[in-house]
N, CA, C and O atoms as a printed pandas DataFrame, in Angstrom:
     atom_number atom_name residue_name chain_id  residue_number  x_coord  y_coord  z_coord
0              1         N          UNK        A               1  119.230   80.170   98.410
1              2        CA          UNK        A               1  118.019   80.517   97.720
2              3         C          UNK        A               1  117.984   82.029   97.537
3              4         O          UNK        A               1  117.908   82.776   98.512
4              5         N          UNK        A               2  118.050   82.552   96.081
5              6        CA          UNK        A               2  117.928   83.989   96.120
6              7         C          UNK        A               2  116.220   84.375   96.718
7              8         O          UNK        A               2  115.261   83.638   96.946
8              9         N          UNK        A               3  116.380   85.666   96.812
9             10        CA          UNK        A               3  115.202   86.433   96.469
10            11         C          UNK        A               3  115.188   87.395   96.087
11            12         O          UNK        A               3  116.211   88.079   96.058
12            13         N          UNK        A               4  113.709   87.938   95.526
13            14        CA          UNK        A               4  113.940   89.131   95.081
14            15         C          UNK        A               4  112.718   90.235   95.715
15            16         O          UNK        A               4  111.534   90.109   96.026
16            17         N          UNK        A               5  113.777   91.443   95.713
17            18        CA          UNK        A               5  112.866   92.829   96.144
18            19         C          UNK        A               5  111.496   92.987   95.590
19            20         O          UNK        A               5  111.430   92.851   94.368
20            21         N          UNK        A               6  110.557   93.204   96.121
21            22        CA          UNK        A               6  109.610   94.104   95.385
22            23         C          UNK        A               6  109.721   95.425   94.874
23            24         O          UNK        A               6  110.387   96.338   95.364
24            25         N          UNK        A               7  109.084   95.455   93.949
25            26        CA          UNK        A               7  109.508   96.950   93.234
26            27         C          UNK        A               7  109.287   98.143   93.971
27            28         O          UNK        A               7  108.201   98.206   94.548
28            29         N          UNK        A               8  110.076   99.117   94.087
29            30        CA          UNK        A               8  110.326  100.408   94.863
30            31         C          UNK        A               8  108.953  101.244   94.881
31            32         O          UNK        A               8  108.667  102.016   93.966
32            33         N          UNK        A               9  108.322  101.078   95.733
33            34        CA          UNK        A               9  107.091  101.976   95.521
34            35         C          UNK        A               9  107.604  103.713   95.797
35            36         O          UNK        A               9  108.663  103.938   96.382
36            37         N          UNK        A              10  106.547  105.054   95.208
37            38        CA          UNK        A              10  107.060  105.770   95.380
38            39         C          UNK        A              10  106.767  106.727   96.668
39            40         O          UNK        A              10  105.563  106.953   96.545
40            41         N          UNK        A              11  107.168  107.344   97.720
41            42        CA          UNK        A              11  106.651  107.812   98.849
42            43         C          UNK        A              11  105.427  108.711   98.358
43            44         O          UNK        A              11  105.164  109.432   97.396
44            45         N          UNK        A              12  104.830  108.288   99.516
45            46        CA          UNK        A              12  103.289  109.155   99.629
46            47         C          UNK        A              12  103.111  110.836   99.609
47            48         O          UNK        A              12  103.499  111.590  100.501
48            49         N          UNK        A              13  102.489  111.191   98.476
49            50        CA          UNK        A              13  102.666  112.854   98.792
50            51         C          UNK        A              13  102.361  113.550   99.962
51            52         O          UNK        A              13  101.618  112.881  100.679
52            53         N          UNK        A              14  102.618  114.509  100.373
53            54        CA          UNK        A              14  102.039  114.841  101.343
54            55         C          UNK        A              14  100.455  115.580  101.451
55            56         O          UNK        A              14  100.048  116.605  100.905
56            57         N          UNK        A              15   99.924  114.861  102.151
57            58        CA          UNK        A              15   98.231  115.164  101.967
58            59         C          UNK        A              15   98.061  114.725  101.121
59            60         O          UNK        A              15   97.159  115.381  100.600
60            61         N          UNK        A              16   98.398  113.743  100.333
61            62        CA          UNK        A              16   97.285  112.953   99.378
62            63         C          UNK        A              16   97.145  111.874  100.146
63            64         O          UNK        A              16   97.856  111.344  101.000
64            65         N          UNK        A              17   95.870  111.595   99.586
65            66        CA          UNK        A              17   95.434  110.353  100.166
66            67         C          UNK        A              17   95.943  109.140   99.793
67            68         O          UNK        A              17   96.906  109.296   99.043
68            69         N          UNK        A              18   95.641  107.804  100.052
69            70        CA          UNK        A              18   96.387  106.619   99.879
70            71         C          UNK        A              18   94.884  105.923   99.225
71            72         O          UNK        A              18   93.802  105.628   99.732
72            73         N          UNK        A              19   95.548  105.831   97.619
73            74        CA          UNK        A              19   95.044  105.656   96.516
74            75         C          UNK        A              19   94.203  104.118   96.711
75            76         O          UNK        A              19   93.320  104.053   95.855
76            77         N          UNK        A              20   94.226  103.272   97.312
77            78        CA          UNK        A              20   94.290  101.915   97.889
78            79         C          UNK        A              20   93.263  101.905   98.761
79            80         O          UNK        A              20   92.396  101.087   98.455
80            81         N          UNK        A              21   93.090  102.423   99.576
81            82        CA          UNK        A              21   92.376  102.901  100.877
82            83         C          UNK        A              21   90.830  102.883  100.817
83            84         O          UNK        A              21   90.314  103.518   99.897
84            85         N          UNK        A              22   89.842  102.076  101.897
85            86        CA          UNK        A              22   88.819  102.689  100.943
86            87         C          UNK        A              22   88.167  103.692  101.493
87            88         O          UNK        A              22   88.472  103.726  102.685
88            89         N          UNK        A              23   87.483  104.459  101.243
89            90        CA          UNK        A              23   86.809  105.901  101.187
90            91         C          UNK        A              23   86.687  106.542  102.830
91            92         O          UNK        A              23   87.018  107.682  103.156
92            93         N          UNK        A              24   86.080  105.399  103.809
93            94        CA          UNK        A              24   86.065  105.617  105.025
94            95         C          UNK        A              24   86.346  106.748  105.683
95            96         O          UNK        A              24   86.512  107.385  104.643
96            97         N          UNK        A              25   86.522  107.461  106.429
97            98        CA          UNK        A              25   86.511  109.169  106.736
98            99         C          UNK        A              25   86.569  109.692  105.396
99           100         O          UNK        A              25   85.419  110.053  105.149
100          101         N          UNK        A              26   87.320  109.927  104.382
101          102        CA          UNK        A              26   87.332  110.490  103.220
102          103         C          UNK        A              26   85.613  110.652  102.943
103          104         O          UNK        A              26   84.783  111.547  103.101
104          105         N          UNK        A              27   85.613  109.284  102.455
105          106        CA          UNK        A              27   83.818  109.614  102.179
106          107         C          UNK        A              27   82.718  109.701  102.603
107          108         O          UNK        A              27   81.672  109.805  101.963
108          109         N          UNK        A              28   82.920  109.651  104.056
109          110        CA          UNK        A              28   82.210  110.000  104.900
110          111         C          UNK        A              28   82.333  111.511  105.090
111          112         O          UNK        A              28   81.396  112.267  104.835
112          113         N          UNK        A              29   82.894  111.709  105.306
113          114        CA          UNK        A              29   82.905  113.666  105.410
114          115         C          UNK        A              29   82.570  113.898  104.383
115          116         O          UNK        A              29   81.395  114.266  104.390
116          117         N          UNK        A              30   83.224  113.870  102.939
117          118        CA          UNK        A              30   82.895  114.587  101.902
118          119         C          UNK        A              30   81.536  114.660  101.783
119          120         O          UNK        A              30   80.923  115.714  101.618
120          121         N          UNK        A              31   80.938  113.341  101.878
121          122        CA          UNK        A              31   79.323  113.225  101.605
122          123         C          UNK        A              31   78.162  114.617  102.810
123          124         O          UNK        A              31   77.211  115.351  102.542
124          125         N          UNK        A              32   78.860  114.375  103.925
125          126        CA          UNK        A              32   77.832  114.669  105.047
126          127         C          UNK        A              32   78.993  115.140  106.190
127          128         O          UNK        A              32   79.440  114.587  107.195
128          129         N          UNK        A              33   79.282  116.563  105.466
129          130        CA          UNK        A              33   80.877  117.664  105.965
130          131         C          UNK        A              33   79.942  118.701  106.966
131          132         O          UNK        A              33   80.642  119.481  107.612
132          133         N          UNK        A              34   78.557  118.816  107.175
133          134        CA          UNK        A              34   77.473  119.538  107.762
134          135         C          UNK        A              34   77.158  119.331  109.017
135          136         O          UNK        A              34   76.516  118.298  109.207
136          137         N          UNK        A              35   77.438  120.082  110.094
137          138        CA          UNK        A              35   76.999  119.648  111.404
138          139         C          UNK        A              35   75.608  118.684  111.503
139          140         O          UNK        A              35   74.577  119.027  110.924
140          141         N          UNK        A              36   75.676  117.699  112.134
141          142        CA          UNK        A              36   74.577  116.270  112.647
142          143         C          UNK        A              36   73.372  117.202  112.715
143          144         O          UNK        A              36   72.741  117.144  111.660
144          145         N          UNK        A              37   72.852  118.024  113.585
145          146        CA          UNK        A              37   72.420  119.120  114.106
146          147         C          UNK        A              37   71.780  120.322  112.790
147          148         O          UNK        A              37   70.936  121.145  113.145
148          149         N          UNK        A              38   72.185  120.309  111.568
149          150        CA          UNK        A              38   71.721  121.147  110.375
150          151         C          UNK        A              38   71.122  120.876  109.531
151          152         O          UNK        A              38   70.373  121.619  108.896
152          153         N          UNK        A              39   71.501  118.889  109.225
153          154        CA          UNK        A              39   70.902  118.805  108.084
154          155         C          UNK        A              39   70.507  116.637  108.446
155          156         O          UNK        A              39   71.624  116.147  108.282
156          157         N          UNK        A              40   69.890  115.896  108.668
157          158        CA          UNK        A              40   69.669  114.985  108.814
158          159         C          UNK        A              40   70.554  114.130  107.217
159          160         O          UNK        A              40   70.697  114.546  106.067
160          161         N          UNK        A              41   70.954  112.895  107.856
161          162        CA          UNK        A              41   72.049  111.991  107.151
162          163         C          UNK        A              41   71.423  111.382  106.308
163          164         O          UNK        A              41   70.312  110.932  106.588
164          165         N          UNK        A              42   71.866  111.251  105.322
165          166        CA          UNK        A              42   71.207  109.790  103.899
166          167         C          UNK        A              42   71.176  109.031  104.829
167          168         O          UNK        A              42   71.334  109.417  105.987
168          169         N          UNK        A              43   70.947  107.690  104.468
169          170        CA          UNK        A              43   70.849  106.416  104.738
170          171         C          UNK        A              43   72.543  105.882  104.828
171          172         O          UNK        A              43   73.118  105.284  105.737
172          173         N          UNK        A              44   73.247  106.551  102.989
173          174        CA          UNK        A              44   74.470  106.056  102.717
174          175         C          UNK        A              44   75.491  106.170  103.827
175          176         O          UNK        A              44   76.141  105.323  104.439
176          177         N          UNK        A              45   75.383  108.258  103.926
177          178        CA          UNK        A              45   75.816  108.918  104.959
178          179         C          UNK        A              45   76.364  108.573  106.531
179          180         O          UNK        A              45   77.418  108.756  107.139
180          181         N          UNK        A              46   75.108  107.999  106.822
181          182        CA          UNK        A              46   74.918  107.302  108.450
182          183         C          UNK        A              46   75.825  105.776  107.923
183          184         O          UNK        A              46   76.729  105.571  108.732
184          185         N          UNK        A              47   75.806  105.100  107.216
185          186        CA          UNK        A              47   76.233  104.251  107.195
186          187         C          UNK        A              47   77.874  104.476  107.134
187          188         O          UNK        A              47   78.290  104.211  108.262
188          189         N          UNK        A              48   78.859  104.818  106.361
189          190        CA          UNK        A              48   79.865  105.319  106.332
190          191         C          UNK        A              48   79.735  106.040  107.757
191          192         O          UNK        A              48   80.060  105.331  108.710
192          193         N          UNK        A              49   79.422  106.992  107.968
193          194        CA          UNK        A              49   79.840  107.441  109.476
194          195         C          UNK        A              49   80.321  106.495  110.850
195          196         O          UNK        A              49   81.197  106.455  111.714
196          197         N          UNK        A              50   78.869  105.641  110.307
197          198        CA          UNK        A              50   78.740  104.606  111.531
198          199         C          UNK        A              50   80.093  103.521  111.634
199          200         O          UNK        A              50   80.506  102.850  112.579
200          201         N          UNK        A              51   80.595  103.675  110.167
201          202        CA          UNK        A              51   82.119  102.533  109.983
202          203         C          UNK        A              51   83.021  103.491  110.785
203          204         O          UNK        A              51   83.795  102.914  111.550
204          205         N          UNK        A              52   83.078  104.811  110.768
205          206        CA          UNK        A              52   84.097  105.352  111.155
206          207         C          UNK        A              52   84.198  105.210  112.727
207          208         O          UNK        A              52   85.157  104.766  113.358
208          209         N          UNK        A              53   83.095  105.647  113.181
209          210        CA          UNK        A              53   83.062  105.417  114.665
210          211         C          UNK        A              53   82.751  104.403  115.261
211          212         O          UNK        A              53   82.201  104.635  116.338
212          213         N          UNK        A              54   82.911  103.047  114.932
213          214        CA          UNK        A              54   82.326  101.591  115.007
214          215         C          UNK        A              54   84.342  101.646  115.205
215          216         O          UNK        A              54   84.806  101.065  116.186
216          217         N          UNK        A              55   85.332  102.368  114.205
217          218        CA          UNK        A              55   86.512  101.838  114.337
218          219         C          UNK        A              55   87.421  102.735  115.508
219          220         O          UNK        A              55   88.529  102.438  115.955
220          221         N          UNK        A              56   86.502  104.025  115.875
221          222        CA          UNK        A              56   87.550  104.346  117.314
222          223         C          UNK        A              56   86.755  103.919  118.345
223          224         O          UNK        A              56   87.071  104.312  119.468
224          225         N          UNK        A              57   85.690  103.126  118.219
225          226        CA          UNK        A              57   84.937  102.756  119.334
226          227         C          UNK        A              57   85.583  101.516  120.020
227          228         O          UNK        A              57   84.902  100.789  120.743
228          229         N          UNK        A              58   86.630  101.329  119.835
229          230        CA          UNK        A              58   87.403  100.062  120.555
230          231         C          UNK        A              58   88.768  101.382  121.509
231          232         O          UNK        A              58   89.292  102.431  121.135
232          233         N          UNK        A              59   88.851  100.639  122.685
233          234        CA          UNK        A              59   89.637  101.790  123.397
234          235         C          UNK        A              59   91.344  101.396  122.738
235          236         O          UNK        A              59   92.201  102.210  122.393
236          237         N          UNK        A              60   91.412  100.157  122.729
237          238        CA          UNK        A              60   92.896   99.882  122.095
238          239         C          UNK        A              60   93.295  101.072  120.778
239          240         O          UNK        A              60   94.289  101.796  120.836
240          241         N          UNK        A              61   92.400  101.079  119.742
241          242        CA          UNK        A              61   91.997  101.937  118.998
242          243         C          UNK        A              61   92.208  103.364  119.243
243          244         O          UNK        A              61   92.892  104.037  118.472
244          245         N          UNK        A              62   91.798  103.723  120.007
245          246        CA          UNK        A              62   91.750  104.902  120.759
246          247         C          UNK        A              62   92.957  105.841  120.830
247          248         O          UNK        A              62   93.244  106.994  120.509
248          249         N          UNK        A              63   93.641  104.553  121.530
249          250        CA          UNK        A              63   95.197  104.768  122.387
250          251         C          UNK        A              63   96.142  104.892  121.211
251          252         O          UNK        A              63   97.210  105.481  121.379
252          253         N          UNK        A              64   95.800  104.337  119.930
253          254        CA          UNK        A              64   96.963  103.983  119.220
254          255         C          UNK        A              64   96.743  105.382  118.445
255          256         O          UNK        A              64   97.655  106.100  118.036
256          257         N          UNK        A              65   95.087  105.682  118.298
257          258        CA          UNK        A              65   95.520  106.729  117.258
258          259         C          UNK        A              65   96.092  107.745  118.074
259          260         O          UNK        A              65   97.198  108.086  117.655
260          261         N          UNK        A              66   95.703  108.364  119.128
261          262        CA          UNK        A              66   96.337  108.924  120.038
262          263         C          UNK        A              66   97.571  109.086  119.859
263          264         O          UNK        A              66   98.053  110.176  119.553
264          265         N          UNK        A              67   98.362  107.834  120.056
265          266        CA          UNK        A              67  100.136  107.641  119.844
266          267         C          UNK        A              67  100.209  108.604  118.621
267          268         O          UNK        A              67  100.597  109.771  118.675
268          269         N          UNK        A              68   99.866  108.077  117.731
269          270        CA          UNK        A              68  100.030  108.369  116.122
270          271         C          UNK        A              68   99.923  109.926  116.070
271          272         O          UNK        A              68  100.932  110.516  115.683
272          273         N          UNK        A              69   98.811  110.677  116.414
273          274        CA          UNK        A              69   98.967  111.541  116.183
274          275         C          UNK        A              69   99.229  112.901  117.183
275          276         O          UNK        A              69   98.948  114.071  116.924
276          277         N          UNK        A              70   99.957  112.265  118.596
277          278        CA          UNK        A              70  100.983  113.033  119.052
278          279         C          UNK        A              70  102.371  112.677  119.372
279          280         O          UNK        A              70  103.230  113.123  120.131
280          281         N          UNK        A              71  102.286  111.704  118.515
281          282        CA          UNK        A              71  103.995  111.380  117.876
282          283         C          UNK        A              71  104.774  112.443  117.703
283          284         O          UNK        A              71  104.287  113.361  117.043
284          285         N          UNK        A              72  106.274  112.616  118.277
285          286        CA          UNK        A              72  107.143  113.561  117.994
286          287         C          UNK        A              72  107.311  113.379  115.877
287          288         O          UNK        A              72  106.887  112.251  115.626
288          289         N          UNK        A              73  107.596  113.842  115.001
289          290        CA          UNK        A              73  108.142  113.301  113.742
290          291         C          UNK        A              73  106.496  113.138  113.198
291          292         O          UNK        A              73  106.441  113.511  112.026
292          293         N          UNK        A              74  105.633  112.850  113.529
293          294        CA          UNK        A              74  104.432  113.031  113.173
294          295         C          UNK        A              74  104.115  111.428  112.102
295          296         O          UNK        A              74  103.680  111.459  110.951
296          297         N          UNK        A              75  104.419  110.365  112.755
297          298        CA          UNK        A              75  104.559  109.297  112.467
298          299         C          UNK        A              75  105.033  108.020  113.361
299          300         O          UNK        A              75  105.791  108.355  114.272
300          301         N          UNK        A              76  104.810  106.941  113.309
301          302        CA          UNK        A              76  104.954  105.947  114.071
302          303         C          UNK        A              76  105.295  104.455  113.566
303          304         O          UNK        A              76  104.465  104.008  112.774
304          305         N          UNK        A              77  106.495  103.510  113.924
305          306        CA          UNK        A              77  106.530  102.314  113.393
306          307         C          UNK        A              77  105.957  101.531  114.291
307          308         O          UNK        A              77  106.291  101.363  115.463
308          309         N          UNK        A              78  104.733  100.867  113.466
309          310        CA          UNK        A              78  104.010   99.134  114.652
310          311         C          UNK        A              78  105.171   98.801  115.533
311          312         O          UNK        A              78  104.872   98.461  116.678
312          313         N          UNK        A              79  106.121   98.826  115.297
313          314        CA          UNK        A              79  107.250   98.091  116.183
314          315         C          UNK        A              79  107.145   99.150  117.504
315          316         O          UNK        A              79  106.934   98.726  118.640
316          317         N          UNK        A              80  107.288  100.305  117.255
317          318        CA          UNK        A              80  107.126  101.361  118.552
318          319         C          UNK        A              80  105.801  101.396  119.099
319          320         O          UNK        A              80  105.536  102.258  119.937
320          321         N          UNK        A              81  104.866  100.501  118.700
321          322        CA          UNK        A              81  103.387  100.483  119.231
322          323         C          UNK        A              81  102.940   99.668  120.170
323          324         O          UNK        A              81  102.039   99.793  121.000
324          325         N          UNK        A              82  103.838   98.644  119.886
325          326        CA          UNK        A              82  103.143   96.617  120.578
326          327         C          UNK        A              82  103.398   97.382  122.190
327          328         O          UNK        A              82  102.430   97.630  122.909
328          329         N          UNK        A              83  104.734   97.678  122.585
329          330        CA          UNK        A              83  104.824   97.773  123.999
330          331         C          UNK        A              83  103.936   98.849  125.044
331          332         O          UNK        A              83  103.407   98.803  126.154
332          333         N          UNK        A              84  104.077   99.540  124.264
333          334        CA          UNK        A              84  103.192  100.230  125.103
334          335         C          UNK        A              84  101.437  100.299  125.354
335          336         O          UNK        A              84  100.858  100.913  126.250
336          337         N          UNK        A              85  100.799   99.426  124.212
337          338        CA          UNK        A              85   99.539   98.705  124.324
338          339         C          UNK        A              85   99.668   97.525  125.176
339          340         O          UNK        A              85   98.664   97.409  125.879
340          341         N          UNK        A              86  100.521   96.620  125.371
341          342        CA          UNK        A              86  100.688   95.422  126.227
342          343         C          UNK        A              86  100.260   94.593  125.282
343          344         O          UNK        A              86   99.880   93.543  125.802
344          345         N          UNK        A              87  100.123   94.594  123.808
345          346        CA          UNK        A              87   99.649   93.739  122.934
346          347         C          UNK        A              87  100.268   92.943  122.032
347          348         O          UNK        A              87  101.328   93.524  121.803
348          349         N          UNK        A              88  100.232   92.090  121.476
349          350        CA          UNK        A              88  100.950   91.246  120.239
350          351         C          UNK        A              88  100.557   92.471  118.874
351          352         O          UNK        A              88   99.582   93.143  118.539
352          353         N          UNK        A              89  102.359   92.184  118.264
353          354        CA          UNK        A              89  102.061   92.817  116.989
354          355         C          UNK        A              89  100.908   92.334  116.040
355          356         O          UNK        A              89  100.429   93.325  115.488
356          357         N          UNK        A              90  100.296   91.192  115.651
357          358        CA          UNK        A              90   99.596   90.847  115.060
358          359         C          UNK        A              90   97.959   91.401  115.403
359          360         O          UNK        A              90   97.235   91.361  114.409
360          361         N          UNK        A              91   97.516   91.740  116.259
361          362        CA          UNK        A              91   96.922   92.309  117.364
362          363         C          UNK        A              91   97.230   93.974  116.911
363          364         O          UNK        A              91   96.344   94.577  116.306
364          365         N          UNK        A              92   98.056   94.410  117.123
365          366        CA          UNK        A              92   98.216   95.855  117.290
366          367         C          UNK        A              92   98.124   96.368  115.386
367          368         O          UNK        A              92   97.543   97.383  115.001
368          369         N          UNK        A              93   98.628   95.674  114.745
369          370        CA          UNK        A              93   98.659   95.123  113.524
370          371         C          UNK        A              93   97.111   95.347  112.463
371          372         O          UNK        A              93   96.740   95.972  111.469
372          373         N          UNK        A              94   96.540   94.260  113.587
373          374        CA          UNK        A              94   94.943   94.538  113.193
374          375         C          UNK        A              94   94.290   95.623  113.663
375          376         O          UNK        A              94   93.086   95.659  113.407
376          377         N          UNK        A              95   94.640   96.298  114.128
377          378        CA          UNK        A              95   93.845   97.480  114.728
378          379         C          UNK        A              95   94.105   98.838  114.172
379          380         O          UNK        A              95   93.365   99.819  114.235
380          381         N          UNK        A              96   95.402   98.719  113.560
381          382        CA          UNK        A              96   95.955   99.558  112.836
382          383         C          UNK        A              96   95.165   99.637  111.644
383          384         O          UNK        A              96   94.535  100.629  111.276
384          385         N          UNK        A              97   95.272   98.013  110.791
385          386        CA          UNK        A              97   94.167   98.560  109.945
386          387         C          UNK        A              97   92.988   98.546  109.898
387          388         O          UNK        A              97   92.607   98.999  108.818
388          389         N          UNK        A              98   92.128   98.225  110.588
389          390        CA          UNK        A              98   90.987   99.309  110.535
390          391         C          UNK        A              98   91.344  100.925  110.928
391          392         O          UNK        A              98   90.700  101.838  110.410
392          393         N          UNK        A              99   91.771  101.025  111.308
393          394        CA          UNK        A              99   92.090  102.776  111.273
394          395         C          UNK        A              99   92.701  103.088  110.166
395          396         O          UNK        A              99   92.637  104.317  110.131
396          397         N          UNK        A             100   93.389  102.635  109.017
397          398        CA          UNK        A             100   93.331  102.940  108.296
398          399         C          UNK        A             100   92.375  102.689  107.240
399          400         O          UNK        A             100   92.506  103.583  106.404
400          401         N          UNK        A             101   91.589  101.976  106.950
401          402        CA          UNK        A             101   90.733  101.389  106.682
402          403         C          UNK        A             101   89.655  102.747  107.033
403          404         O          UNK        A             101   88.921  103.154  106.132
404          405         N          UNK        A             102   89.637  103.249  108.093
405          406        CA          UNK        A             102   88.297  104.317  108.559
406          407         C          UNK        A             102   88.594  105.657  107.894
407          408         O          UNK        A             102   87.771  106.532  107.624
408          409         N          UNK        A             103   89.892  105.671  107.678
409          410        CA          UNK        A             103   90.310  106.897  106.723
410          411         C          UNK        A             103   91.310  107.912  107.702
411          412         O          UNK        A             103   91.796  109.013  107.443
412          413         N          UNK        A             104   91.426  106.837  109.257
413          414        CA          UNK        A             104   91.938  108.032  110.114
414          415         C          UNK        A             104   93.607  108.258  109.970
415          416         O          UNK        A             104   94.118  109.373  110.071
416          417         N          UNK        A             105   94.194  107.310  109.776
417          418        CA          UNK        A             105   95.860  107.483  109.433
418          419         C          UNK        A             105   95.725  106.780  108.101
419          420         O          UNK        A             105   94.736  106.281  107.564
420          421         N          UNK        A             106   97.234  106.895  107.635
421          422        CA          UNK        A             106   97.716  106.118  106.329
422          423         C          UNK        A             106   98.875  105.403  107.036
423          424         O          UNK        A             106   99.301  105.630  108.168
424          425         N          UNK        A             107   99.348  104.391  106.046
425          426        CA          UNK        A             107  100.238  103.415  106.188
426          427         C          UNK        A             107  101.112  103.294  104.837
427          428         O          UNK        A             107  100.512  103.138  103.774
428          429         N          UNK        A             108  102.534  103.365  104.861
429          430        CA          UNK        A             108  103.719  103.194  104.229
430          431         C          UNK        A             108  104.688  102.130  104.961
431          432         O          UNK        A             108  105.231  101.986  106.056
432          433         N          UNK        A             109  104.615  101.640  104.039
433          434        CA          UNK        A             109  105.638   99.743  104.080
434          435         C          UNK        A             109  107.413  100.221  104.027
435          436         O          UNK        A             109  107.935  100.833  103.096
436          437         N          UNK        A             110  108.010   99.816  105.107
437          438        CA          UNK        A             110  109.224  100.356  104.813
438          439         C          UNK        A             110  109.981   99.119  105.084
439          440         O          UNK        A             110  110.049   98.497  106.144
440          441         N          UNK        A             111  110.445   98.909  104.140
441          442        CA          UNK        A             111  111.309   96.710  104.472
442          443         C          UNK        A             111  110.023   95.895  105.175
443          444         O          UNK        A             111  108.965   95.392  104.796
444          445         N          UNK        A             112  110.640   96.042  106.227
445          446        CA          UNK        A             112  109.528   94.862  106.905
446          447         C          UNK        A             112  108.297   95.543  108.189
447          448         O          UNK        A             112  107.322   94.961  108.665
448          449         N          UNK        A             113  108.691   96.634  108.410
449          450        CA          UNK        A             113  108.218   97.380  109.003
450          451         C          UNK        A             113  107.482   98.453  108.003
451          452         O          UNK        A             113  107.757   98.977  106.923
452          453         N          UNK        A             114  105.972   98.515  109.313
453          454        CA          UNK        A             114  104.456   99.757  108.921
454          455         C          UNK        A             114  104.844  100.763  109.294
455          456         O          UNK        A             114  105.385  100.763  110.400
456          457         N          UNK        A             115  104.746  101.934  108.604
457          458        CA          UNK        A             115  104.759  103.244  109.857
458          459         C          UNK        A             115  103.344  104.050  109.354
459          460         O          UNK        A             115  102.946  104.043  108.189
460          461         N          UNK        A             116  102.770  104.643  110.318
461          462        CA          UNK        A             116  101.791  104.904  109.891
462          463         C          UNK        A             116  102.071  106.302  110.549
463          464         O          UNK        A             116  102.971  106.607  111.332
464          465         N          UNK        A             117  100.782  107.284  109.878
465          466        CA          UNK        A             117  101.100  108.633  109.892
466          467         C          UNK        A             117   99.678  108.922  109.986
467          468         O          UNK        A             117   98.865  108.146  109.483
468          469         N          UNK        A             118   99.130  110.517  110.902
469          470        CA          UNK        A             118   97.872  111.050  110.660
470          471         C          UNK        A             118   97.162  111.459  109.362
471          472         O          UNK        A             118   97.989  112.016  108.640
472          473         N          UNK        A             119   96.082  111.408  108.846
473          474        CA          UNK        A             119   95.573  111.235  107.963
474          475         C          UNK        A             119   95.058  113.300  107.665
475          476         O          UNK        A             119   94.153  113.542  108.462
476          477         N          UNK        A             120   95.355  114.399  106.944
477          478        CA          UNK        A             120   95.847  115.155  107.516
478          479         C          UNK        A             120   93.870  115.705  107.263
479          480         O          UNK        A             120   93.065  115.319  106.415
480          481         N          UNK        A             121   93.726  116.562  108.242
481          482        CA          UNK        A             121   92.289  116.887  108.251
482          483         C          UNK        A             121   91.063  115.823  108.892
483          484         O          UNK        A             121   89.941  116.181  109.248
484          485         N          UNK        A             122   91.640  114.366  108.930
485          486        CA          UNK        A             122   90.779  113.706  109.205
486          487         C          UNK        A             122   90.034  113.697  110.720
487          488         O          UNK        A             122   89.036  112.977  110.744
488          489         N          UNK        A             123   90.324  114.313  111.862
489          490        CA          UNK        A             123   90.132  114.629  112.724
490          491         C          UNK        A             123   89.587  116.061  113.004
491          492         O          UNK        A             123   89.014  116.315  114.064
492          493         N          UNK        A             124   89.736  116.774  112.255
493          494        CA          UNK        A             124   88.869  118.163  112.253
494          495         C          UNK        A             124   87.486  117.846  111.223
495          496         O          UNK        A             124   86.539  118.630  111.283
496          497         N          UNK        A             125   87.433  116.675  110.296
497          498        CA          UNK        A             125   86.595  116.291  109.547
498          499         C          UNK        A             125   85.217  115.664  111.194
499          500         O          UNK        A             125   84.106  115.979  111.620
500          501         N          UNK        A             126   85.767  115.176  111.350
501          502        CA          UNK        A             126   85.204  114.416  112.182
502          503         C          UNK        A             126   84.175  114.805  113.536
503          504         O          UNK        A             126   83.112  114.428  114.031
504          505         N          UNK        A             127   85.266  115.830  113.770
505          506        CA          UNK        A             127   84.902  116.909  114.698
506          507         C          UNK        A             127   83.648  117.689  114.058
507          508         O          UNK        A             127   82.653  117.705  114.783
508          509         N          UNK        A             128   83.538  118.328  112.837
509          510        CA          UNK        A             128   82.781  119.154  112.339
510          511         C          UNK        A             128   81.421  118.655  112.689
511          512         O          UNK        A             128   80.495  119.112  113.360
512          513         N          UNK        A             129   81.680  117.186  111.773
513          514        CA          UNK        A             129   79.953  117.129  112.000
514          515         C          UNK        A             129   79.624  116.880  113.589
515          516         O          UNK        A             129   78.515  116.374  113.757
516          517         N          UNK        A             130   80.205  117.080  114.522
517          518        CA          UNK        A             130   79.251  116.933  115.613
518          519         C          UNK        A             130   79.411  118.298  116.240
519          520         O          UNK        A             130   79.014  118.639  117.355
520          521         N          UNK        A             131   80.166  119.148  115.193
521          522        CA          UNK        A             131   79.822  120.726  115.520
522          523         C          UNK        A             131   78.481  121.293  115.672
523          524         O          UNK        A             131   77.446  120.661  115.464
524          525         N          UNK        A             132   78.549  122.531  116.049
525          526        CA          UNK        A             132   77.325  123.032  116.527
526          527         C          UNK        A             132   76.278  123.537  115.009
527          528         O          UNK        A             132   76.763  124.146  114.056
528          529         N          UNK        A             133   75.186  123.223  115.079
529          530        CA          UNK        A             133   74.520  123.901  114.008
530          531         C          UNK        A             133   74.464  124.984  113.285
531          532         O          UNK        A             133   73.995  124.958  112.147
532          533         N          UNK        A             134   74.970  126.170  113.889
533          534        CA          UNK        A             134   75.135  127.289  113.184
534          535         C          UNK        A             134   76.395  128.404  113.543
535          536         O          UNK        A             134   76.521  129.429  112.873
C-alpha cells in the first residue's frame, strides 16, 4: 500500500508567531500590556488572561514549560518530555497543547514527532502585567 507525504510545510520564522494559534498570551498582552495595579481589565481582557493562567495553573504544565524553556538548543521533542513527567505521551501531548494554545510555546511537526519551542517574549509579557504600577 503506497502512501503519500504531506506537503512540506515551511519552517517557522523566527519570532513570528504561529499563524494557526489562537490569540491566547498574544492577545492577552497586547490588549491589557499595563501593570494589574495601573489600569483595571475589560471584561474581554480578564477573560483572555484568565485562559492564560487557568493553562499554567496545572503543575504538570508548569514542569513542562519549565523543560521547554531551559532546554539546552532552546527547544524540545514530546518524545524527550513523557519520561521525565512520569506521564503517557498522549497525556503529555495534551498538555502541550494547551500551552500552546495559551500563546506560551509554539509547536513544529517534524515526521512524526512535536518539538516545541518558547514563545519569544511571552513570559516577560506575562510578567509585566503583574509588574509594579509605576
Amino acid at each position: 500500500m503506497a502512501t503519500t507525504s504531506p506537503p512540506a510545510e515551511l519552517p517557522p520564522i523566527a519570532g513570528e508567531p504561529d499563524r494557526d494559534a489562537p490569540p491566547g498570551l498574544a492577545g492577552a498582552m497586547s490588549a491589557c500590556c499595563t501593570p494589574l495595579a495601573r489600569a483595571p481589565l475589560s471584561a474581554a481582557d480578564a477573560e483572555a488572561l484568565a485562559a492564560v493562567l487557568k493553562a499554567i495553573a496545572v503543575p504538570a504544565r508548569l514542569r513542562l514549560l519549565s523543560m521547554i524553556y531551559a532546554r539546552e538548543g532552546g527547544e524540545a521533542c514530546v518524545c524527550e518530555l513523557t519520561e521525565p513527567l512520569g506521564l503517557t505521551q498522549p497525556t503529555v501531548s495534551h498538555h502541550l497543547k494547551v500551552l500552546v494554545d495559551a500563546g506560551l510555546i509554539s509547536r513544529e511537526k517534524r515526521g512524526v514527532w512535536a518539538y516545541y519551542r518558547p514563545v519569544p517574549g511571552a513570559l516577560n509579557a506575562l510578567a509585566a502585567v503583574f509588574g509594579p504600577a509605576g
